[in-house]
PDB file of N, CA, C and O in Angstrom:
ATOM      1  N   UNK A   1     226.339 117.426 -22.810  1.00  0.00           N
ATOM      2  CA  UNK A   1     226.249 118.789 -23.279  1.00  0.00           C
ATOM      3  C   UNK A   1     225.030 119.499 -22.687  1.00  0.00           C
ATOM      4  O   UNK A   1     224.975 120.680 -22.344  1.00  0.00           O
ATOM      5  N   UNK A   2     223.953 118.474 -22.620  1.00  0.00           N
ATOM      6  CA  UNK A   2     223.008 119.102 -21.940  1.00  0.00           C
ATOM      7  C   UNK A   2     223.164 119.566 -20.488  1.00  0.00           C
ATOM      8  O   UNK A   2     222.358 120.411 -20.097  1.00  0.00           O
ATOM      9  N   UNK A   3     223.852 119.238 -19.864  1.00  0.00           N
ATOM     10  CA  UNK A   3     223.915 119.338 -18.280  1.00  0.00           C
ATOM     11  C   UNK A   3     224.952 120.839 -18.225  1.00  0.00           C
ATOM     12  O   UNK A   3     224.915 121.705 -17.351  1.00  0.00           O
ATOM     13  N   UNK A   4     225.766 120.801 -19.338  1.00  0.00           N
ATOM     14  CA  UNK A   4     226.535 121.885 -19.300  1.00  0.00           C
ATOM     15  C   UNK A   4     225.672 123.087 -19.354  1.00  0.00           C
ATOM     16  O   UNK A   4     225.764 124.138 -18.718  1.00  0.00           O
ATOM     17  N   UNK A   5     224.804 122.707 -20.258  1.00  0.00           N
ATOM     18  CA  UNK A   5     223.540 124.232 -20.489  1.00  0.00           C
ATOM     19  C   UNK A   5     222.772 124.045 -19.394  1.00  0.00           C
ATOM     20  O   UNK A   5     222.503 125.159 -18.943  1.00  0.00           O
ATOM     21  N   UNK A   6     222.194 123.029 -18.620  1.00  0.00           N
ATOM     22  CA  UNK A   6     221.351 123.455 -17.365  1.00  0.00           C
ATOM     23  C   UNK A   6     222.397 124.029 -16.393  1.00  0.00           C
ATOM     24  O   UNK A   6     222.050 125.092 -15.879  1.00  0.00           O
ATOM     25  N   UNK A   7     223.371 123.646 -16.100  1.00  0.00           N
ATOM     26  CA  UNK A   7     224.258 124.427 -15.067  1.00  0.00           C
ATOM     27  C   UNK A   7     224.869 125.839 -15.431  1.00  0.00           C
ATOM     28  O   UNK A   7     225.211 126.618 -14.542  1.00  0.00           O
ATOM     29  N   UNK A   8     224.996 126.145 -16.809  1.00  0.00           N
ATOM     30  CA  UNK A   8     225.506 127.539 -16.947  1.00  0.00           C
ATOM     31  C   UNK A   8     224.291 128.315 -16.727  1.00  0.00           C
ATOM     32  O   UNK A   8     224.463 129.292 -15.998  1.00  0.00           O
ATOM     33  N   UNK A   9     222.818 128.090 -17.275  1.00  0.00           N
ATOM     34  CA  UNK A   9     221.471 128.833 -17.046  1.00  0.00           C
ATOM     35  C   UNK A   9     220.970 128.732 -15.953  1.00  0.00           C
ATOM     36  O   UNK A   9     220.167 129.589 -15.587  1.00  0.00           O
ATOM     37  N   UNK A  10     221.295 127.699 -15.167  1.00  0.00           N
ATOM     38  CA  UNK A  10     220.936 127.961 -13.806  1.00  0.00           C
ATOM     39  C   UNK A  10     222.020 128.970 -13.001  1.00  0.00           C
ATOM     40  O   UNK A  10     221.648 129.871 -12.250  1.00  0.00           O
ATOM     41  N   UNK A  11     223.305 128.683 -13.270  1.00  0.00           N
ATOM     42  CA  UNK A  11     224.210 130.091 -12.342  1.00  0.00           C
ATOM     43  C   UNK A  11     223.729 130.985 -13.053  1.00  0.00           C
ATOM     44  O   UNK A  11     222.828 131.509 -12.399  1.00  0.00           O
ATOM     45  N   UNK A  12     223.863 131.652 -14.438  1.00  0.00           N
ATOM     46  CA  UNK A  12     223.220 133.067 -14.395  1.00  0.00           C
ATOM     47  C   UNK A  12     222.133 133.462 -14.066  1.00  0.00           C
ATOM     48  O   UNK A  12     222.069 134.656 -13.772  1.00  0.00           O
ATOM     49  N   UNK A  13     220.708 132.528 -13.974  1.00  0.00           N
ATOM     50  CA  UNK A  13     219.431 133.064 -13.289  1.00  0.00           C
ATOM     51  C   UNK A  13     219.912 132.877 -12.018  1.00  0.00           C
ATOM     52  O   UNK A  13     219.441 133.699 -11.231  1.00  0.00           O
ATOM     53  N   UNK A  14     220.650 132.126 -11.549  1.00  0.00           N
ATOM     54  CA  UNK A  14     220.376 132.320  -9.546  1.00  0.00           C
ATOM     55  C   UNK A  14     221.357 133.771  -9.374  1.00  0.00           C
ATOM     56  O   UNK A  14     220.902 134.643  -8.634  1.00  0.00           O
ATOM     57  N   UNK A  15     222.265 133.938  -9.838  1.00  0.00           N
ATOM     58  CA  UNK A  15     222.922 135.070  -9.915  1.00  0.00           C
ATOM     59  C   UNK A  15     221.818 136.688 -10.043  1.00  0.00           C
ATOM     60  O   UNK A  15     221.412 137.513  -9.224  1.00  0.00           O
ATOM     61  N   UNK A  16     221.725 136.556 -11.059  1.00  0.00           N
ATOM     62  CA  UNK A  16     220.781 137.440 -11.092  1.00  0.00           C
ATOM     63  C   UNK A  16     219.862 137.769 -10.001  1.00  0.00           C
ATOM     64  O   UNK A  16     219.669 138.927  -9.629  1.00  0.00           O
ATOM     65  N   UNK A  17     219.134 136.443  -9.343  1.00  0.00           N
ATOM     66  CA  UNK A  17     217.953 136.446  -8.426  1.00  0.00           C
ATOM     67  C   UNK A  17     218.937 136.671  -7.132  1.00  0.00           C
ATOM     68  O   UNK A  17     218.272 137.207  -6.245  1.00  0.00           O
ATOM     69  N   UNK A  18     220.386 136.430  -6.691  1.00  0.00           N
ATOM     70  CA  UNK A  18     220.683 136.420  -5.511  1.00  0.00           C
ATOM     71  C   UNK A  18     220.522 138.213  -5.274  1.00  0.00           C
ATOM     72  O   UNK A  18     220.929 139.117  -6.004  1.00  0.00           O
ATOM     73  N   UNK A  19     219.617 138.303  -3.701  1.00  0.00           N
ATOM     74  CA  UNK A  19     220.076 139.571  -3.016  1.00  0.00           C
ATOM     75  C   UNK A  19     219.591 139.316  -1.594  1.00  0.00           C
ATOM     76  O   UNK A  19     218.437 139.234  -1.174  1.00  0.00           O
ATOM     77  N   UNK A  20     220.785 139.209  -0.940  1.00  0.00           N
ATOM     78  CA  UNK A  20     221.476 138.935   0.783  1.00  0.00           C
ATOM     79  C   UNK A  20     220.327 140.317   1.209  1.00  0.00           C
ATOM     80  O   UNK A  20     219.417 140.023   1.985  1.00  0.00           O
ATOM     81  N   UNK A  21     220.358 140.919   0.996  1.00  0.00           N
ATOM     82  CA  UNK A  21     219.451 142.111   1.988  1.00  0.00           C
ATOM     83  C   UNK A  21     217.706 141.959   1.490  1.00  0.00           C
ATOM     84  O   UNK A  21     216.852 142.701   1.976  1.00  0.00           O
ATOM     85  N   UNK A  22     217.444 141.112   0.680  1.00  0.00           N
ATOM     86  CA  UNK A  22     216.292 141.441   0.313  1.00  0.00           C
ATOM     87  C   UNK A  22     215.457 140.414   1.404  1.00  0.00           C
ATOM     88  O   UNK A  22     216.065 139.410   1.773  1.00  0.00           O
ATOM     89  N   UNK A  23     214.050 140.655   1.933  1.00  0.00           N
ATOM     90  CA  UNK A  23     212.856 140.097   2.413  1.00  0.00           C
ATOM     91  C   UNK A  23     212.562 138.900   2.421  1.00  0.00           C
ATOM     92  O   UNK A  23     212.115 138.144   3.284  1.00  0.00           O
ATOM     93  N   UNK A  24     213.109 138.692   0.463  1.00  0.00           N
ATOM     94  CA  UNK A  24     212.304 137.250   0.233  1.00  0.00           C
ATOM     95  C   UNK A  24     213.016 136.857   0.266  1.00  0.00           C
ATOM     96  O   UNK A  24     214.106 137.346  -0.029  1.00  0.00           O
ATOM     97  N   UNK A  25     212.673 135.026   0.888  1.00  0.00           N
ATOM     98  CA  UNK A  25     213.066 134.216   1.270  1.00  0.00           C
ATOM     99  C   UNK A  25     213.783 133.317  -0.155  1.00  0.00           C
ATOM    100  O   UNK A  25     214.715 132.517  -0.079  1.00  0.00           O
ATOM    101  N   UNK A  26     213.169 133.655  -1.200  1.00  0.00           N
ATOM    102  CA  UNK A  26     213.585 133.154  -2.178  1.00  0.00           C
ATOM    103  C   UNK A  26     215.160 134.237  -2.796  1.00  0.00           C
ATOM    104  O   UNK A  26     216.286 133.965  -3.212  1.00  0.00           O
ATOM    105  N   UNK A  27     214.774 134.855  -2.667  1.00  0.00           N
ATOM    106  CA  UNK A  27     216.362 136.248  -2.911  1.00  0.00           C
ATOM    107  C   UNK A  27     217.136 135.907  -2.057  1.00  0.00           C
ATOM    108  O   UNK A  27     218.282 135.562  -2.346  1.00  0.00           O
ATOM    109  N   UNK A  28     216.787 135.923  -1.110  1.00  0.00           N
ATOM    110  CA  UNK A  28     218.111 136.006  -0.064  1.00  0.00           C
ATOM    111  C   UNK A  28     218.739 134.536   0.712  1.00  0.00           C
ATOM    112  O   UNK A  28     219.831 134.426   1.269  1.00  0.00           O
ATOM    113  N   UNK A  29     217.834 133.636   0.571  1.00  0.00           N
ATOM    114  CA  UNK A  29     218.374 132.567   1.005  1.00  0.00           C
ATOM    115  C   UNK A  29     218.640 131.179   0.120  1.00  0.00           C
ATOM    116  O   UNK A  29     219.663 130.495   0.150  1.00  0.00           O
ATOM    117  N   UNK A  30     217.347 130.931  -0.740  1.00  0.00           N
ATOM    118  CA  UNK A  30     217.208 130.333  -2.005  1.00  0.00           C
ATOM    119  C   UNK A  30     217.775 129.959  -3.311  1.00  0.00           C
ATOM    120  O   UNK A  30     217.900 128.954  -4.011  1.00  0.00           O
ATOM    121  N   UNK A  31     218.201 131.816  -3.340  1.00  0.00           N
ATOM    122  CA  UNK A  31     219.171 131.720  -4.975  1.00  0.00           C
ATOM    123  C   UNK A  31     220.485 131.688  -4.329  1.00  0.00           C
ATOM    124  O   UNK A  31     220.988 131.595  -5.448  1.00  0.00           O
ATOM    125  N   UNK A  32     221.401 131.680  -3.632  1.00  0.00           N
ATOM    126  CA  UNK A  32     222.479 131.781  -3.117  1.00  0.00           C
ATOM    127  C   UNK A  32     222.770 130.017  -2.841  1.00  0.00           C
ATOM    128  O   UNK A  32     223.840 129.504  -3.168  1.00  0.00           O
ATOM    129  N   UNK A  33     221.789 129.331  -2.280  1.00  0.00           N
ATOM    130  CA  UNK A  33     222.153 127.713  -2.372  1.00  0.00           C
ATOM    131  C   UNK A  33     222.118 127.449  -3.614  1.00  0.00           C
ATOM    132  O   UNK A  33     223.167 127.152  -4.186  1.00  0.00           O
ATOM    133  N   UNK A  34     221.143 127.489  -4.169  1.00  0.00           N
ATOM    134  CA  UNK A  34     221.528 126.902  -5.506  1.00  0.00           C
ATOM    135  C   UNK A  34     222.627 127.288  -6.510  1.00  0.00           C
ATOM    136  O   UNK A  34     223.203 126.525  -7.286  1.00  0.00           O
ATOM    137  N   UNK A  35     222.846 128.850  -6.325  1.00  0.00           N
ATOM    138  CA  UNK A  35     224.436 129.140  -6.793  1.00  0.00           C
ATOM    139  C   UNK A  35     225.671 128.124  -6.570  1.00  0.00           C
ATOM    140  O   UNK A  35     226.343 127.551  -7.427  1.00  0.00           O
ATOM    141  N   UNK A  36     225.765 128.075  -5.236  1.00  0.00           N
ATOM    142  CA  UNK A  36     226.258 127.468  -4.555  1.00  0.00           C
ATOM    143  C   UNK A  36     226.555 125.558  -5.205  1.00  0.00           C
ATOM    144  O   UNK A  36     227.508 124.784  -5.287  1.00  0.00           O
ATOM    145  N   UNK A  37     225.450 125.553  -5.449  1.00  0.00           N
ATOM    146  CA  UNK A  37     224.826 123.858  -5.609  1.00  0.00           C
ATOM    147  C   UNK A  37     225.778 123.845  -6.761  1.00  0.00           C
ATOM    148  O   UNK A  37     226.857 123.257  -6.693  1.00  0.00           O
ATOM    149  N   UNK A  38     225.360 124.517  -7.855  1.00  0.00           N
ATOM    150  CA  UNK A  38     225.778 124.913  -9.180  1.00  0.00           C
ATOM    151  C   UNK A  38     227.261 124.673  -9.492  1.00  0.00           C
ATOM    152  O   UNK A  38     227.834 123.886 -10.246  1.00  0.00           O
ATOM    153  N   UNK A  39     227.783 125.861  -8.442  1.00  0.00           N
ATOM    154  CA  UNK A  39     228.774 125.350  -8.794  1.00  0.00           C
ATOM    155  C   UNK A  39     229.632 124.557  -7.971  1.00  0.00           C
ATOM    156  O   UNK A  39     230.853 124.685  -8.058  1.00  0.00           O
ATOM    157  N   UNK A  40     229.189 123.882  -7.308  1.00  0.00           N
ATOM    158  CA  UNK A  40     229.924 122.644  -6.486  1.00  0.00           C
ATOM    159  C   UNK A  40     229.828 121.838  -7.674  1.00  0.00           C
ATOM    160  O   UNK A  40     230.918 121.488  -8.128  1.00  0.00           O
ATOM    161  N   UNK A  41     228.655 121.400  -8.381  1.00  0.00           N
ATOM    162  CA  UNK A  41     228.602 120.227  -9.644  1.00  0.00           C
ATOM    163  C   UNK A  41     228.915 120.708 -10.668  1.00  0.00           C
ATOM    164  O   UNK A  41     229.324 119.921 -11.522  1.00  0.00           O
ATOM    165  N   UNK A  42     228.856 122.271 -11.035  1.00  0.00           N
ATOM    166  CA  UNK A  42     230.501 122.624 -12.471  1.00  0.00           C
ATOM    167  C   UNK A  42     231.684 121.784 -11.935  1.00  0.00           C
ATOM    168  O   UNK A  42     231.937 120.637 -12.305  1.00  0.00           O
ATOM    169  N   UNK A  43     232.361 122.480 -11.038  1.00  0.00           N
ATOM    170  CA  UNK A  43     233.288 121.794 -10.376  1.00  0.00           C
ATOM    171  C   UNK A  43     233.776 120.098 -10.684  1.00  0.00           C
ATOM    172  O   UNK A  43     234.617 119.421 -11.275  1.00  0.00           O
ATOM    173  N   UNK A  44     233.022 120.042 -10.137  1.00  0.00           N
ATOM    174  CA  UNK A  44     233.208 118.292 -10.016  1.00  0.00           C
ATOM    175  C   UNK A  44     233.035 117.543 -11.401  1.00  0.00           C
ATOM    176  O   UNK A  44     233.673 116.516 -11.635  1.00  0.00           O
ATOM    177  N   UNK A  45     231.874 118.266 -12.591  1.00  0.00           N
ATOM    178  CA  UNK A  45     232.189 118.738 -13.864  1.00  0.00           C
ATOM    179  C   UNK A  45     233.938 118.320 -14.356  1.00  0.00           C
ATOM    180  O   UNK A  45     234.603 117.396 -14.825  1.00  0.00           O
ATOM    181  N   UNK A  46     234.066 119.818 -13.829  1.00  0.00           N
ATOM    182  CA  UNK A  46     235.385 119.708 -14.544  1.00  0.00           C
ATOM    183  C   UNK A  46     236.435 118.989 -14.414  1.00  0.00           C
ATOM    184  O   UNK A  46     237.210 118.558 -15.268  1.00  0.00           O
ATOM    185  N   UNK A  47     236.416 118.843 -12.875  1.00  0.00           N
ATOM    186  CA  UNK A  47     237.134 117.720 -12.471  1.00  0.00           C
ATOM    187  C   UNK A  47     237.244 116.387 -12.635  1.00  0.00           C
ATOM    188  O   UNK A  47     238.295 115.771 -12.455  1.00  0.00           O
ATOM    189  N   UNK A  48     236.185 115.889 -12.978  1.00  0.00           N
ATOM    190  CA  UNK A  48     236.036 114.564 -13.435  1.00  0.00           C
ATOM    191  C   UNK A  48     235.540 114.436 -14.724  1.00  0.00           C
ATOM    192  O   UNK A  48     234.453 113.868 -14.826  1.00  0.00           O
ATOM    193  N   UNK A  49     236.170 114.893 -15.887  1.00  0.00           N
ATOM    194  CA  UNK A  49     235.179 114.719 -17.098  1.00  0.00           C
ATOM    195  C   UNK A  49     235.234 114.003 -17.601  1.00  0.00           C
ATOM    196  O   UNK A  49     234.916 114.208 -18.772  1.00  0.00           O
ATOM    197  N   UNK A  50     235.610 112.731 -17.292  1.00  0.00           N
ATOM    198  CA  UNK A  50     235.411 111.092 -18.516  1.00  0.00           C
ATOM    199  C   UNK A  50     234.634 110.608 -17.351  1.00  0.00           C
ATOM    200  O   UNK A  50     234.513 109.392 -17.506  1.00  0.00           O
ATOM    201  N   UNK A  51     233.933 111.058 -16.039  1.00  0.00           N
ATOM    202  CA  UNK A  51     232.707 109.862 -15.552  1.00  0.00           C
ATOM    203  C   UNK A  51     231.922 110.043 -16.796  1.00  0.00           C
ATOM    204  O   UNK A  51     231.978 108.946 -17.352  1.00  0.00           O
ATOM    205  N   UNK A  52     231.030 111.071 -17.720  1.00  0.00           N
ATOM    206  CA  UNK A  52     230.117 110.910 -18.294  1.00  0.00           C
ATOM    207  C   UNK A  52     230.626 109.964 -19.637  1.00  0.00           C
ATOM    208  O   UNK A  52     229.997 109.063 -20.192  1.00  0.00           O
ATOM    209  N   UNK A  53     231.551 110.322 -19.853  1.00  0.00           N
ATOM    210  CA  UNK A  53     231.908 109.348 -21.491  1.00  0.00           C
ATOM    211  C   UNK A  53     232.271 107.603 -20.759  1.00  0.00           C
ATOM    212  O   UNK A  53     232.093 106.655 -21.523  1.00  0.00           O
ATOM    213  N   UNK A  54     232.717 107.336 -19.437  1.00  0.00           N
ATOM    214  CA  UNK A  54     232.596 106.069 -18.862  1.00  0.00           C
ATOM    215  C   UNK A  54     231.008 106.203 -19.003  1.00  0.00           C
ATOM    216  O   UNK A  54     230.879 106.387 -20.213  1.00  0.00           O
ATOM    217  N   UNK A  55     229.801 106.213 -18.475  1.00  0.00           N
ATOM    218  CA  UNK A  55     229.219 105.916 -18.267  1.00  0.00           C
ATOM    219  C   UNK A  55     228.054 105.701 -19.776  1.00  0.00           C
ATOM    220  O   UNK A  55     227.275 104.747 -19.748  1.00  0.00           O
ATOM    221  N   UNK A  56     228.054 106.697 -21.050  1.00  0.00           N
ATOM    222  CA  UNK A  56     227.813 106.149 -21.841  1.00  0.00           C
ATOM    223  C   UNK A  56     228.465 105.504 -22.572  1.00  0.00           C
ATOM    224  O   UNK A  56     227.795 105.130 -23.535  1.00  0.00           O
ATOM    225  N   UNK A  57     229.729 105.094 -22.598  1.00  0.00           N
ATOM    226  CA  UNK A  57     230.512 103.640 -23.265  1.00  0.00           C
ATOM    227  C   UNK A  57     230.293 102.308 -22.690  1.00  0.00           C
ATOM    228  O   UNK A  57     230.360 101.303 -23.397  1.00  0.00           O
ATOM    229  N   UNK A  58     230.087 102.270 -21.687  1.00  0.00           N
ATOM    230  CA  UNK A  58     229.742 100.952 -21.066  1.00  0.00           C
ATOM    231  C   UNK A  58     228.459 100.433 -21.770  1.00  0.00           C
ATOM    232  O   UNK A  58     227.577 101.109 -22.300  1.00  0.00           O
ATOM    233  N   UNK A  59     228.558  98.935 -21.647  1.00  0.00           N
ATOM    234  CA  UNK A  59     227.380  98.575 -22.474  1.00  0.00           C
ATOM    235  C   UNK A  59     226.131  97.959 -22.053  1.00  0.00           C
ATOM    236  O   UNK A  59     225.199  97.673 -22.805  1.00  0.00           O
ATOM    237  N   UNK A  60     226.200  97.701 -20.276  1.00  0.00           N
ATOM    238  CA  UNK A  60     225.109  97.723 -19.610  1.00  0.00           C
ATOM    239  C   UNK A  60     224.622  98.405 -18.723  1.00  0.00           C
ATOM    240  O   UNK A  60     223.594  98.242 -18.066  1.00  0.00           O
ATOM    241  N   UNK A  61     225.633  99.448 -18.701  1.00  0.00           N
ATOM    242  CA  UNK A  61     225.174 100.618 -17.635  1.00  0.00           C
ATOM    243  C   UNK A  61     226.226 100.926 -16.729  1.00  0.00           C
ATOM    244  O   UNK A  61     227.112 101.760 -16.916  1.00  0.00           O
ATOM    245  N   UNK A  62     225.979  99.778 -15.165  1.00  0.00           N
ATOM    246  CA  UNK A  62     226.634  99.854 -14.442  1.00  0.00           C
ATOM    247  C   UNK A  62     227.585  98.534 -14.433  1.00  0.00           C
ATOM    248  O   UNK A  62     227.172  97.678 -13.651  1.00  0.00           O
ATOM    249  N   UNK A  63     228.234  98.344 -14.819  1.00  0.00           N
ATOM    250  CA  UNK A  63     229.211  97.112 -15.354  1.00  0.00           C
ATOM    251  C   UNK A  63     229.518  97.491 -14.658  1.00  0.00           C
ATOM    252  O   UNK A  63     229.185  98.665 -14.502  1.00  0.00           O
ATOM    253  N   UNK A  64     230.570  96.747 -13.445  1.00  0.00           N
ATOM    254  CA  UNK A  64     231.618  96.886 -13.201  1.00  0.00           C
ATOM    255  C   UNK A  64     231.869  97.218 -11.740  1.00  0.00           C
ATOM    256  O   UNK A  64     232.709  96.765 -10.962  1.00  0.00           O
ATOM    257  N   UNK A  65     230.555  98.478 -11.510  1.00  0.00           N
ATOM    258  CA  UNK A  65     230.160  99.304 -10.449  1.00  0.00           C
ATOM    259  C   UNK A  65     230.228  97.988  -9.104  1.00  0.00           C
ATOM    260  O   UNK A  65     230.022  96.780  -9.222  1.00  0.00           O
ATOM    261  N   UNK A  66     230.580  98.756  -7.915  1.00  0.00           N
ATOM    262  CA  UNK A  66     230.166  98.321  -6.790  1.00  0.00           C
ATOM    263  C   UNK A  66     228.793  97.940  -6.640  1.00  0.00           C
ATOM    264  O   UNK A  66     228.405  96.777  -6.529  1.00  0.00           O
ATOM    265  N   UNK A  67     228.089  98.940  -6.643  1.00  0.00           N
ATOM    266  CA  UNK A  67     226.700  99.168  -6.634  1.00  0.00           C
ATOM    267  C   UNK A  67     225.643  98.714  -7.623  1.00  0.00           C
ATOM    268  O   UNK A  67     224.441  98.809  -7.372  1.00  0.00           O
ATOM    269  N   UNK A  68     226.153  98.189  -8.822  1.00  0.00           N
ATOM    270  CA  UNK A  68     225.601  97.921  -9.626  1.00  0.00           C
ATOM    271  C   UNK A  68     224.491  96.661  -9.858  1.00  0.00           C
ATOM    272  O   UNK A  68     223.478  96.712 -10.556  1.00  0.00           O
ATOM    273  N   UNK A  69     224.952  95.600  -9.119  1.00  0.00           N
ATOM    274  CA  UNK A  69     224.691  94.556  -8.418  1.00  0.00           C
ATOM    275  C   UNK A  69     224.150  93.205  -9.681  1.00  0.00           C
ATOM    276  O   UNK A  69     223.313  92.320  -9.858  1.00  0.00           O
ATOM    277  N   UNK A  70     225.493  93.956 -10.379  1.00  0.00           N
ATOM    278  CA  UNK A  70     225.935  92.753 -11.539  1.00  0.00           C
ATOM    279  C   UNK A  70     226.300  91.136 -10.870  1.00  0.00           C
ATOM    280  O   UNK A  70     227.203  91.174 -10.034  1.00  0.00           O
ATOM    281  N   UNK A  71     225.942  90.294 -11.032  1.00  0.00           N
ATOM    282  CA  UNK A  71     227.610  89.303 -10.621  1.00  0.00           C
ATOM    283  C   UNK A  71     227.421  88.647 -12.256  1.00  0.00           C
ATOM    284  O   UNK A  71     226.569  88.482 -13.129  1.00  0.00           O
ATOM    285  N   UNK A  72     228.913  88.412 -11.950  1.00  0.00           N
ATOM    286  CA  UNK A  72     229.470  87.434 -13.005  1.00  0.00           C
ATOM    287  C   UNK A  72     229.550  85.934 -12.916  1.00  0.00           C
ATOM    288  O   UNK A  72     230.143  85.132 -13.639  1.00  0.00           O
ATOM    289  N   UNK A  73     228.721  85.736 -11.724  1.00  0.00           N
ATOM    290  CA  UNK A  73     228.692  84.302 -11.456  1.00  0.00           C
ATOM    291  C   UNK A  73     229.519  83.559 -10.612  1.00  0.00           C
ATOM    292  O   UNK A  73     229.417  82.335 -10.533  1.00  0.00           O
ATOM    293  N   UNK A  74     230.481  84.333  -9.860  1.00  0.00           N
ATOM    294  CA  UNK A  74     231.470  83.960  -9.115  1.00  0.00           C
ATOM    295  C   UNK A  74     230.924  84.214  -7.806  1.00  0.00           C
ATOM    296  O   UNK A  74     229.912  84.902  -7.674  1.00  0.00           O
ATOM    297  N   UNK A  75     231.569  83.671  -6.772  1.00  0.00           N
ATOM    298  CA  UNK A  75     230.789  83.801  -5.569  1.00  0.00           C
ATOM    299  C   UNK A  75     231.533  84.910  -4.753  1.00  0.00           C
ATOM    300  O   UNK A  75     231.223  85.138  -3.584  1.00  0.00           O
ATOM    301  N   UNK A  76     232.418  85.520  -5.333  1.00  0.00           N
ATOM    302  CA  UNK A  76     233.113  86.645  -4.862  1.00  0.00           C
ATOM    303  C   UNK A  76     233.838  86.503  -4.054  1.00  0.00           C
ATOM    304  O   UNK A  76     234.214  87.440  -3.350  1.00  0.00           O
ATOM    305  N   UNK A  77     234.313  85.093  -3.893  1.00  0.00           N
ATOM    306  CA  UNK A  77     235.474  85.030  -2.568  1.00  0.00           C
ATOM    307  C   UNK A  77     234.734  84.551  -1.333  1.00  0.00           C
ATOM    308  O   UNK A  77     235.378  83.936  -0.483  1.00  0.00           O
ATOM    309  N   UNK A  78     233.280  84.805  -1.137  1.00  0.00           N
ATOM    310  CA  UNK A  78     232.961  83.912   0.219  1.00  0.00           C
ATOM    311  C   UNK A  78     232.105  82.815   0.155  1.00  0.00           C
ATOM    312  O   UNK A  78     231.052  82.680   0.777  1.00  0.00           O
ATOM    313  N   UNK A  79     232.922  81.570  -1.106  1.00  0.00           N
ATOM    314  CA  UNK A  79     232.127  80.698  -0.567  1.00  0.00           C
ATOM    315  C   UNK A  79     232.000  79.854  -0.084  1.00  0.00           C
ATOM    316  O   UNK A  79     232.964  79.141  -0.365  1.00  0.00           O
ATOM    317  N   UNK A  80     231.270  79.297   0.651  1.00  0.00           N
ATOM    318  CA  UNK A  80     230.939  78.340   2.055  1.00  0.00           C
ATOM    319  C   UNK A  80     231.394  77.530   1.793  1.00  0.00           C
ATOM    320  O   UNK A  80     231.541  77.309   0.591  1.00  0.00           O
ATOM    321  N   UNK A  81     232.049  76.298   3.102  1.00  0.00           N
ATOM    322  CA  UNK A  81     232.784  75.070   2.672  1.00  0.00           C
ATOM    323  C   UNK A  81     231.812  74.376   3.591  1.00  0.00           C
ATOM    324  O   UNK A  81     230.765  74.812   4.069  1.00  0.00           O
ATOM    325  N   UNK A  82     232.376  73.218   3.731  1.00  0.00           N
ATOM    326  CA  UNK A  82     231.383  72.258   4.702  1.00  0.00           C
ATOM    327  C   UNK A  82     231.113  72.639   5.857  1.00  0.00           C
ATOM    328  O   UNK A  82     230.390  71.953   6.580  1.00  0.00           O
TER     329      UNK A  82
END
């Protein structure tokens, strides 16, 4: 819920701050990426909305994950013979 309120308050302040004709580097080039940023990750937000409820139901974190760099004690299929 929290991420929902940093991403809606961040598009309306970069909104506000975007202006393409203005000087500063922060108006015109600055607030327009992060608009941008914003809503690429609403997006993906909405599109994926059980990564966040996967990720606090799990009960060590990254269970499961590739990356996580759990093992279960198995040698994963490569192990050495004589």
């Amino acid at each position: 819920m929290v991420s929902w309120l940093i991403i809606i308050v961040g598009l309306i302040y970069s909104w506000i701050f975007i202006d393409t004709d203005s000087t500063s580097g922060l108006r015109n080039s600055f607030a327009p990426v992060v608009f941008g940023i914003l809503v690429i990750v609403a997006i993906i937000k909405i599109v994926n909305p059980w990564s966040e409820t996967n990720r606090s139901n799990s009960k060590n974190g990254d269970c499961g994950s590739f990356w996580s760099g759990n093992d279960s004690g198995g040698d994963g299929g490569w192990g050495g013979g004589d």
